[in-house]
C-alpha positions as CSV (number, residue, x, y, z in Angstrom):
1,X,13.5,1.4,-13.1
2,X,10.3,1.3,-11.4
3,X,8.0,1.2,-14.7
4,X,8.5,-0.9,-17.8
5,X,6.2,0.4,-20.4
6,X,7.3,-1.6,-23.1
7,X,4.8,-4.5,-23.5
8,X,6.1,-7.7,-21.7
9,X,4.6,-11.3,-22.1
10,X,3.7,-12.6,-18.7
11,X,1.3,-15.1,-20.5
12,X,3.2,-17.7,-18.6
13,X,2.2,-16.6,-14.9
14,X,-0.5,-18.4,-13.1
15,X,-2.9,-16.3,-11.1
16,X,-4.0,-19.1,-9.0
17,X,-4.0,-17.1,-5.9
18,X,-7.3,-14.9,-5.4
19,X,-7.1,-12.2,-2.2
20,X,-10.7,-10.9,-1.7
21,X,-11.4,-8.0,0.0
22,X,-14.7,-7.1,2.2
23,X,-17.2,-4.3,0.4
24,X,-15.0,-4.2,-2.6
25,X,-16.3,-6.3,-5.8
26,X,-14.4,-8.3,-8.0
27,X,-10.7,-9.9,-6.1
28,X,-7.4,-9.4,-5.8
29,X,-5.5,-11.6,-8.3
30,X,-1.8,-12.9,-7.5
31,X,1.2,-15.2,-8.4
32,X,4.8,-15.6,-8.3
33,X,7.8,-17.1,-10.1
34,X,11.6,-18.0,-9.3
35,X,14.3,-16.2,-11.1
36,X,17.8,-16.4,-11.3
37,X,17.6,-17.7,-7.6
38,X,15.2,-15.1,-6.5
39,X,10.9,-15.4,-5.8
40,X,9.3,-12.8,-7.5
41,X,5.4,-11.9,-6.3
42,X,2.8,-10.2,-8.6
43,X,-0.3,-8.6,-8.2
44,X,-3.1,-8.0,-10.3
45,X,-5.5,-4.5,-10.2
46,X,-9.3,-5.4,-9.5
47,X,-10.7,-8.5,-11.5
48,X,-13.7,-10.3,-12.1
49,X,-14.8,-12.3,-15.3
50,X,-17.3,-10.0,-16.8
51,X,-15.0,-6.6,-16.9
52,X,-11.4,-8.1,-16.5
53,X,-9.2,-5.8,-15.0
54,X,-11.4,-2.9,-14.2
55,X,-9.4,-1.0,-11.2
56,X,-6.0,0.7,-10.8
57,X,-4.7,-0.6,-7.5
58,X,-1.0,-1.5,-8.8
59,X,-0.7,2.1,-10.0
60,X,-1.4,3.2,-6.4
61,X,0.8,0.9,-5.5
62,X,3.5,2.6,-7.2
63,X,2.6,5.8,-6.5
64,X,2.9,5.3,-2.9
65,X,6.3,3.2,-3.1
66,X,7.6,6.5,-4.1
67,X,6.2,8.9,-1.9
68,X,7.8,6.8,0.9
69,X,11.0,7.0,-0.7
70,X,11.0,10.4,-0.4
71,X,9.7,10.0,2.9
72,X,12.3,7.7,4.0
73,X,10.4,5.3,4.8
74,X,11.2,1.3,4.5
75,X,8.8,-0.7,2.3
76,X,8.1,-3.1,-0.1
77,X,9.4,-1.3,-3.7
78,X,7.1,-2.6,-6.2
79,X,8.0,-2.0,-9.6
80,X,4.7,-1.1,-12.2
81,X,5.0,-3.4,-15.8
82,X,2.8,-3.2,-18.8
83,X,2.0,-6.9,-19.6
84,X,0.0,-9.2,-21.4
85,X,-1.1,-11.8,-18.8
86,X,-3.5,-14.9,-19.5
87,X,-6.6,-15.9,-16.8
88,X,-8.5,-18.8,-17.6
89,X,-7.6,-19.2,-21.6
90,X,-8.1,-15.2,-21.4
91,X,-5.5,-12.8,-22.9
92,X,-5.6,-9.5,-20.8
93,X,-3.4,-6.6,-21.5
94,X,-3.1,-4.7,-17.7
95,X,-0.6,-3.0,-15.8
96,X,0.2,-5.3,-13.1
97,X,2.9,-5.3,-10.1
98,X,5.8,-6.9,-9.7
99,X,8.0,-7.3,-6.1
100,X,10.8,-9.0,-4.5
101,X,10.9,-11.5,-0.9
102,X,11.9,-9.2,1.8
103,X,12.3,-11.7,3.7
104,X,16.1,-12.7,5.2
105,X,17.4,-16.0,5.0
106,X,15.7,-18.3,7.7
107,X,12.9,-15.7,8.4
108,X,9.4,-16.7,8.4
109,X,6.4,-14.3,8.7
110,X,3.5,-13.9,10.6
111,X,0.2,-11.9,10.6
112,X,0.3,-9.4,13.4
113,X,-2.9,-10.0,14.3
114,X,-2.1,-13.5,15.0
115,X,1.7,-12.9,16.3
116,X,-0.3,-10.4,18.8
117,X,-2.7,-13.1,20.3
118,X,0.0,-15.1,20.6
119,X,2.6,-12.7,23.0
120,X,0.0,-10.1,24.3
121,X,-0.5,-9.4,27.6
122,X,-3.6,-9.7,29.3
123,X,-6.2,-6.8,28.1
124,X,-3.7,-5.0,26.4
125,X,-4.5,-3.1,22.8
126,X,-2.8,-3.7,19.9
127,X,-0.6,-0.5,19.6
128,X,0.6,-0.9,23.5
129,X,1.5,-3.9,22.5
130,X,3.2,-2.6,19.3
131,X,5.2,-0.2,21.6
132,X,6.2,-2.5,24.7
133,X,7.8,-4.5,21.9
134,X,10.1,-1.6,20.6
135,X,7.9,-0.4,17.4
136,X,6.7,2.3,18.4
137,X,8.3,4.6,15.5
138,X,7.5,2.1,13.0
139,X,3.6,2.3,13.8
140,X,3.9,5.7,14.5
141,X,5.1,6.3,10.5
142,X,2.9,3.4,9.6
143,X,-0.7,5.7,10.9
144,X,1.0,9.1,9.4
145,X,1.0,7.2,5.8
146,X,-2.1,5.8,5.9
147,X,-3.5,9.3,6.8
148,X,-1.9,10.5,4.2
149,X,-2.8,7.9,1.6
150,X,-6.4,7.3,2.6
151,X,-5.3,3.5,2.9
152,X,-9.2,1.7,3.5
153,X,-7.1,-1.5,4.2
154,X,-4.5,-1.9,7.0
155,X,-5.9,-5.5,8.5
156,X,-4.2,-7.4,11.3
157,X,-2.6,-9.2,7.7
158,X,-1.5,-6.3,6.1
159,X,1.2,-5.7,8.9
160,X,3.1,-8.8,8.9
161,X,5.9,-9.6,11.1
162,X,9.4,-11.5,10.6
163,X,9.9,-14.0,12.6
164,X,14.0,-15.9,12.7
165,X,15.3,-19.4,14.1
166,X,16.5,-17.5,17.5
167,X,12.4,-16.0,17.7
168,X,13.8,-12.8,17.1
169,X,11.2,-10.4,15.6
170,X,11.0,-7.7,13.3
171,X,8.1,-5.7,11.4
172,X,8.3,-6.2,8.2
173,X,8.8,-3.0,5.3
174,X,5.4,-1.6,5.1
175,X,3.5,-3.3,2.3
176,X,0.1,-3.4,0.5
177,X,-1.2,0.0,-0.5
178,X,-3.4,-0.6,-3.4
179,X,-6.9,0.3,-1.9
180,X,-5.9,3.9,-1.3
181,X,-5.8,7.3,-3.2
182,X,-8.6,7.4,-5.4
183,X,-9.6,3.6,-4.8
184,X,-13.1,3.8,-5.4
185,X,-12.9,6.0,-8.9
186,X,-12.5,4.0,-11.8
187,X,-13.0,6.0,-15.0
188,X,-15.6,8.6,-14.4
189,X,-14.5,11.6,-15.0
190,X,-17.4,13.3,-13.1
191,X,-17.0,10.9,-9.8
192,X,-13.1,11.6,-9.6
193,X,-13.8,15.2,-9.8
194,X,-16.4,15.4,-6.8
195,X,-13.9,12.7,-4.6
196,X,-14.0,14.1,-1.5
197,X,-9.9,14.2,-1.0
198,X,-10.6,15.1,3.0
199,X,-13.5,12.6,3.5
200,X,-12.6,10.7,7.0
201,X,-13.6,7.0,5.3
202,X,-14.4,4.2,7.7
203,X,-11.0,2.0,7.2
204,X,-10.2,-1.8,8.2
205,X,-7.7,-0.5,10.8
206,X,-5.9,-3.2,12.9
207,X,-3.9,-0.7,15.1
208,X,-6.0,2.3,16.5
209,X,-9.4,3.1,15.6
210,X,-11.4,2.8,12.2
211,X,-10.8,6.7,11.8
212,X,-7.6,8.0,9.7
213,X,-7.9,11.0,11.1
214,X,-8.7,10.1,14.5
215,X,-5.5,7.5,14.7
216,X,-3.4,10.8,14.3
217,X,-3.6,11.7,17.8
218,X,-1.7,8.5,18.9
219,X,1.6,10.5,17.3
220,X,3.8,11.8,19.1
221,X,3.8,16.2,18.5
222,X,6.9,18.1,17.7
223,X,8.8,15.1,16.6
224,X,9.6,14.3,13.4
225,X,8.1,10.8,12.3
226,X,9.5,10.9,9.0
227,X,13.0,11.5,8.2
228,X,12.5,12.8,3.9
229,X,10.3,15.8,3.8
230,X,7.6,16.3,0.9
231,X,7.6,19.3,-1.5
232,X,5.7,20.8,-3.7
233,X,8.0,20.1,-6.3
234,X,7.7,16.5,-5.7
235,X,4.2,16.0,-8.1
236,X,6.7,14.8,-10.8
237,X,8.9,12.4,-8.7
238,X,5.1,10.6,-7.7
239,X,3.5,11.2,-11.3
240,X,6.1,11.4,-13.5
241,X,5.0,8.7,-16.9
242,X,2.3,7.5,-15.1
243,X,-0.3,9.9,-17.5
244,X,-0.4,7.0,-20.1
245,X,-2.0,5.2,-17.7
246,X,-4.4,6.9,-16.0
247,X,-6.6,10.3,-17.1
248,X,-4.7,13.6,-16.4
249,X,-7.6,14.5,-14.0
250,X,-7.2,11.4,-12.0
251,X,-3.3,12.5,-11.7
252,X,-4.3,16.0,-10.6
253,X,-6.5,14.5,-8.2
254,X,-3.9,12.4,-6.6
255,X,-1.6,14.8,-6.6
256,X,-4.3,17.5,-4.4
257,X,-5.3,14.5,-2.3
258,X,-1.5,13.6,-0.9
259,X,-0.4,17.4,-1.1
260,X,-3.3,18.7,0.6
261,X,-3.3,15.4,3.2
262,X,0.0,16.1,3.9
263,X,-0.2,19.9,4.7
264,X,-2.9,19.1,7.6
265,X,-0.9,16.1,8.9
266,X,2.0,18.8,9.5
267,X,-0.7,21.7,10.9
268,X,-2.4,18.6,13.1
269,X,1.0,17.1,14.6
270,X,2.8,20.4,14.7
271,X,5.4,19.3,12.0
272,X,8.7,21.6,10.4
């Protein structure tokens, strides 16, 4: 189950960790708790004292989870949960996320940003890099869902890599999709209508350029990059109970953004 609807008290979490993010206002709230032998990490929409939780990242980040599961794709599942969480002596009700460590026993992780300046060789860019160590097909999907998303936020941090006690290395499931979709459209009904679903936004963009559209002539054409397929029938595998939570135009919208994204990433890279 990838949504719990039913309210659930969470008052007990501590959001102690704050992620801010450049040009946005407000921050990222987070925290975490062991269970049953298990760390569990949770994230928090947009926040900030005066509005609470005003933005609707963790429903993005749901959305997406399951677009890449019918893409095929390996990432982070992140499960949505209607919760009543506390933030300084403040009861908030929100819709928050909830995840599991994907990391194996005796891994440790590390930016790619910084495991890059570490093992690079001279002058060479980030993606060559990428693909002298073996990840090309990894990066490769990673750029076709970001295009396909609108992801604003793919930093050297939000690509981490897995490191083990023999320095054996491994990207980690792709993660962190929150500012995406929609990102900027919070509850007018007017703004989410005039979102420009093909607007080529500047992006925080690690690997490639700052251009979404640009970074898709770094795939490979003719050759399938994802291994699931997207139909048209899908809008209710990606929306389905999610209209509780956010305005049936906002849906709609989502659903013409990722459809129509995804019909010129298979005209653009020559896909069947």
């Amino acid at each position: 189950m990838d949504f719990i609807k039913e309210l659930q008290d969470l008052r007990y979490l501590d959001w102690a960790d704050t992620k801010m993010s450049p040009g946005t206002p407000g921050c990222f709230l987070k925290a975490y708790e062991e269970k049953d032998g298990e760390r569990y990490y949770y994230k928090l929409s947009n926040y900030d004292s005066y509005r609470g939780v005003f933005g609707h990242e963790c429903v993005n980040e749901l959305i997406v989870s399951r677009l890449l599961d019918i893409l095929k794709v390996e990432h982070l599942q992140y499960r949505l949960i209607h919760a009543m969480i506390s933030i300084d002596g403040q009861e908030i009700e929100a819709y928050i996320n909830q995840s599991a460590n994907f990391r194996r026993e005796k891994e440790q992780k590390q930016p790619f940003d910084v495991y890059y300046e570490l093992n690079r060789e001279k002058d060479e860019k980030p993606l060559d890099f990428a693909r002298r160590m073996g990840w090309r097909d990894y990066f490769d999907r990673m750029m076709a869902v970001d295009y396909l998303i609108c992801n604003r936020d793919r930093h050297g941090a939000n690509i981490e890599i897995l490191v083990d006690e023999n320095n054996a290395a491994r990207p980690a499931p792709l993660f962190d999709h929150g500012v995406s979709l929609l990102f900027s459209c919070y509850s007018d009904i007017t703004e989410i209508q005039k979102f420009d679903m093909f607007a080529d936004k500047p992006v925080q963009s690690f690997i490639g350029s700052k251009s979404l559209a640009y970074n898709l002539r770094f795939l490979p054409r003719e050759q399938k990059i994802f291994d699931g397929v997207l139909q048209e029938s899908d809008r209710e595998k990606l929306l389905g109970d999610l209209d509780e939570v956010l305005p049936k135009e906002h849906l709609q919208k989502i659903w013409e953004m990722i459809w129509g994204r995804w019909e010129r990433y298979v005209q653009i890279c020559n896909q069947e």
